[in-house]
N, C-alpha and C positions, 0 to 999 in steps of 0.2 A: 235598584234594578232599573236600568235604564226602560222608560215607554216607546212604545211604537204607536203607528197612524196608519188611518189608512184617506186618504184622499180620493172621492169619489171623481170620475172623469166631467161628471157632469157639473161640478163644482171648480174645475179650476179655470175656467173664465171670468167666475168672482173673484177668486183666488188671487187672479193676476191683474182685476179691474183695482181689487181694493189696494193692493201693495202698489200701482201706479201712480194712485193719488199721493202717495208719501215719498214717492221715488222714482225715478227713472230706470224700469224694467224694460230687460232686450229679452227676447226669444230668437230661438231659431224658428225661422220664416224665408219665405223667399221672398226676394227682390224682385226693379220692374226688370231685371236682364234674367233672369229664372234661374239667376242664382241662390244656392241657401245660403243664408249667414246669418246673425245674429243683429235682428232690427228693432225700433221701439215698440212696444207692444201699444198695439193700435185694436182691441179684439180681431185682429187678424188670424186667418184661417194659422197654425202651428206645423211647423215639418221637425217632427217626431221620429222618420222613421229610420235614421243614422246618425249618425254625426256630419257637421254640414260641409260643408263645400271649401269654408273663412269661418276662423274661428274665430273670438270675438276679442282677441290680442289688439286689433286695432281699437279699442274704447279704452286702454286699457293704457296704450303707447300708440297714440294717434299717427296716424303716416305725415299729417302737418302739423305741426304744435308752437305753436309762438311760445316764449317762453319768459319771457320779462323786455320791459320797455326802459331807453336811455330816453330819460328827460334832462335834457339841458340846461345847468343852471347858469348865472353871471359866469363863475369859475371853475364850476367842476359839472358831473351829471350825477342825477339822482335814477336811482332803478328800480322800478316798479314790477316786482314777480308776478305773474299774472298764473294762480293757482288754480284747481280747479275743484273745490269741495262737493260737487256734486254728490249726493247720494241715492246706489245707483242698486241693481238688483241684476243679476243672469241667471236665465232659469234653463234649466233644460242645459246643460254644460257635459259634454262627452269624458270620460276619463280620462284621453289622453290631453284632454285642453288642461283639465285641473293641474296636469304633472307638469304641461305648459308652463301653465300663471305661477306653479311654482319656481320654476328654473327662470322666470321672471323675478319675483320675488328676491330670490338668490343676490339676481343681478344686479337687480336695482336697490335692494334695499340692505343687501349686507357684503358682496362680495367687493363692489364698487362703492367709492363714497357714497352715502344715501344721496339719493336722486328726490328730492321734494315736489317733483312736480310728479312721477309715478306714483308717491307718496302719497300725495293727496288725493290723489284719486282712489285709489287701494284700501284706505282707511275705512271707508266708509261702504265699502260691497259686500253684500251677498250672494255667496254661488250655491244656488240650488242646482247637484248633479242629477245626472239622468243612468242611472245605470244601462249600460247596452247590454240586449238580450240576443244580438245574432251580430257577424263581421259585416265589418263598412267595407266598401269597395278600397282594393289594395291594401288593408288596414295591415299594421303587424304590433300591434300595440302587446300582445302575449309575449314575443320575444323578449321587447323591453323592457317589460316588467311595469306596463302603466296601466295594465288593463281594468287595475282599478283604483278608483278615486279617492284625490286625496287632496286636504285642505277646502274642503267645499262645508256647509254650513248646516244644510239637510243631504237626504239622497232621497231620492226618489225611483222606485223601480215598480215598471209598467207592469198590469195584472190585468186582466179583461175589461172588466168595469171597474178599474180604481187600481190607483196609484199606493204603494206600498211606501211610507214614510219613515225614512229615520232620521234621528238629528243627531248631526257630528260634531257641533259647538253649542257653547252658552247663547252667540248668536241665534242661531238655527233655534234656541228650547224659546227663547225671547217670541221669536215671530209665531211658532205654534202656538204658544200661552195667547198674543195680542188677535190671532185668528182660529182658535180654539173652536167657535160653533162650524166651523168648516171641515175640521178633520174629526174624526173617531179613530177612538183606543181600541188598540187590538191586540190579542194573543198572539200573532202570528210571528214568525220570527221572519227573517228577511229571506225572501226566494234569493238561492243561490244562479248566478248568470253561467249560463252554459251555452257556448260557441265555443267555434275553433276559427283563428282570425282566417283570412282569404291567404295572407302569405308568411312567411316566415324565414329569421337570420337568424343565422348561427352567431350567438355573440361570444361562446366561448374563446377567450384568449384571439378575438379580434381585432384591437387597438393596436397589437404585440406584429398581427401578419401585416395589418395594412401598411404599420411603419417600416415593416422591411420592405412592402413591396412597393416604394413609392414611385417607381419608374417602372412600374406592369406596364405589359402592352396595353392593357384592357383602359389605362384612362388616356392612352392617343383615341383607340379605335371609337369610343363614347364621345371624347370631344369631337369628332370629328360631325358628328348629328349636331352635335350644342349649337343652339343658337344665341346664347349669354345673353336670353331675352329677361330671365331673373324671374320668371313666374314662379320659379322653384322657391325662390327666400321670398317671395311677395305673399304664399300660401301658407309656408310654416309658422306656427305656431309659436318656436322659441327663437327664430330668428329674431336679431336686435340693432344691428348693424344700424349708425344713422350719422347725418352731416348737422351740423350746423352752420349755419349763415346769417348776417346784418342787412336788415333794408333800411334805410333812411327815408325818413319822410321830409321830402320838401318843403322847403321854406318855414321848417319848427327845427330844422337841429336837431331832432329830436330822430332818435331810431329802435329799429327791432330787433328781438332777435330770435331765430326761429331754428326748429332741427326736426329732421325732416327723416324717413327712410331710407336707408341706401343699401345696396349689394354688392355682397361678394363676385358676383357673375359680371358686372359690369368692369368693364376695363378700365374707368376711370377710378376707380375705388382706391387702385394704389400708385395712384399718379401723384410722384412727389417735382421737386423744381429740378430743370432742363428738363422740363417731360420725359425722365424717367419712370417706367413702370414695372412696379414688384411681382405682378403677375400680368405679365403681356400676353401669354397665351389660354385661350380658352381648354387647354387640359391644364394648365396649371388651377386655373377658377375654379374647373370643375373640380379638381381632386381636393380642391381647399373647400368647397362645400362639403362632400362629403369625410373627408377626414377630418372638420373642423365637428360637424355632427357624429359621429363615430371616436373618434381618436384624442384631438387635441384638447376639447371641455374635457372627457374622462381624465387625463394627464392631469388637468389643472384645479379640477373640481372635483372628483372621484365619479362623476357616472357620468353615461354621454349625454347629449343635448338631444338627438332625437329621441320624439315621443311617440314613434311607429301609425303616427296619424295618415301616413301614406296619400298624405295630400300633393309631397310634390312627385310624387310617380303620376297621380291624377291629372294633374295638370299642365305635365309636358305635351310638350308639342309635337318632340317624336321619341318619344318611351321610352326617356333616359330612365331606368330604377337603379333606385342605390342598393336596393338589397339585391338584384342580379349580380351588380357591379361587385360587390362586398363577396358574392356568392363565388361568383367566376375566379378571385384571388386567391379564395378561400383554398379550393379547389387545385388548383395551380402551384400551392405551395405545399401540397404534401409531397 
């Protein structure tokens, strides 16, 4: 019979002092822009009470990453991978990030050649989730089906004075045994999470309308707002999209090589030679975001890539929603 914990609130400032000293723990905190996102844990004050703002995908798949070095020998180059084994901790991880870091996962480590530098880093994490007890602004994570977590290590679900503890891995049973005078055994079974999200998609037989409807009026009239500023994939979570490029360093011969973020929304993304582009207009960009999160991962992977974290409805600039967008089609095709 699996144990349960309970974690008292006044304890997890040691909690997260002592798992420091062995590792590099992020919390969700806010930053000096008052943004929340997921920073090093400094005993800094914790923002607890949603899911944040940036999930913590960029530690995860850096937006800059160098990734192996050309040293120049007599006659050929030698290349230096520059990995990154840190080992590292996220606490406090919302369900729809966990579904994230899985469709990461996915990506990087089985669907595509194994990628050794996400590799490296991956190996060596622990996700302590947070279960959410009320909807996050715009959220639709019910729809999708992420509402709750998975592939995280513990869970952790918020109680008045104390944190309800389970462990979802060998991992997870490892760190309660090594910090055992901190937690207490309990009887209690896990409090069931009860909200209803802020918004909701119909995903029934969705993938199936949006591909008939790929020239709706509704993705002129949306682009027409767009401003292909890319805040939308710069927020999400399972976004991956990224360039690679060479610096050289002067007078060694010697160079870099680096890959970097990139988006679908920007117009340079399918800039091939004679400055040809595969989506030159901003409803083509747009519909490729959202039917790439809706539509084309389901086709290729069996389920979509949105994880109803509704961060980039949050974040637009003038309130493009994909779930309106999705809703309006919907609608229009019976």
């Amino acid at each position: 019979m699996q144990q349960n914990f309970l974690l008292k609130k006044e304890k997890l400032g040691e909690f997260l002092t002592a798992l420091s000293k062995e590792a590099e723990v992020f919390v969700p905190s806010l930053n000096e822009n008052n943004a929340t996102c997921f920073l090093p844990y400094n005993s800094q004050e914790l923002y607890l009470a949603e899911r944040t703002q940036y999930s913590p995908k960029k530690i995860l798949s850096p937006p800059l990453e160098k990734e192996f070095i050309f040293r120049k020998k007599s006659s050929s180059f030698e290349i230096e991978h520059l990995l990154d084994n840190k080992k590292r901790v996220f606490f406090g991880v919302r369900s729809c990030d966990t579904h994230a870091i899985k469709v990461l996962d996915k990506l990087y480590l089985e669907y595509f050649t194994e990628d050794k530098w996400y590799k490296a880093i991956r190996e060596d994490l622990t996700i302590i989730a947070l279960q959410c007890s009320k909807p996050c602004e715009n959220g639709f994570c019910q729809s999708m089906g992420t509402d709750k977590p998975v592939g995280h290590d513990l869970l952790l679900v918020e109680k008045e004075k104390s944190f309800f503890v389970e462990i979802a891995s060998e991992r997870g049973e490892q760190l309660v045994k090594k910090y055992r005078d901190l937690f207490n055994q309990t009887n209690f079974t896990k409090p069931e999470s009860k909200f209803k999200c802020s918004k909701e998609l119909e995903t029934t037989n969705l993938k199936e309308i949006l591909d008939k409807n790929f020239f709706h009026k509704k993705w002129k009239q949306e682009a027409k707002k767009c401003l292909s500023c890319s805040s939308c994939t710069q927020v999400c979570p399972s976004c991956y999209c990224f360039l690679s490029f060479d610096k050289f360093i002067l007078n060694t011969g010697d160079s870099e090589r680096f890959r970097a973020w990139d988006s679908c929304q920007l117009k340079r993304f399918t800039r091939v030679s004679h400055d040809f582009f595969f989506r030159e207009s901003r409803e083509s960009r747009l519909r490729q975001f959202v039917m790439h999160k809706l539509s084309y991962f389901q086709e290729n992977f069996g389920f979509p890539l949105c994880v109803g974290c509704g961060r980039c409805i949050m974040v637009c600039p003038v309130g493009i929603d994909l779930t309106e967008i999705a809703s309006t089609i919907r609608g229009d095709s019976k």
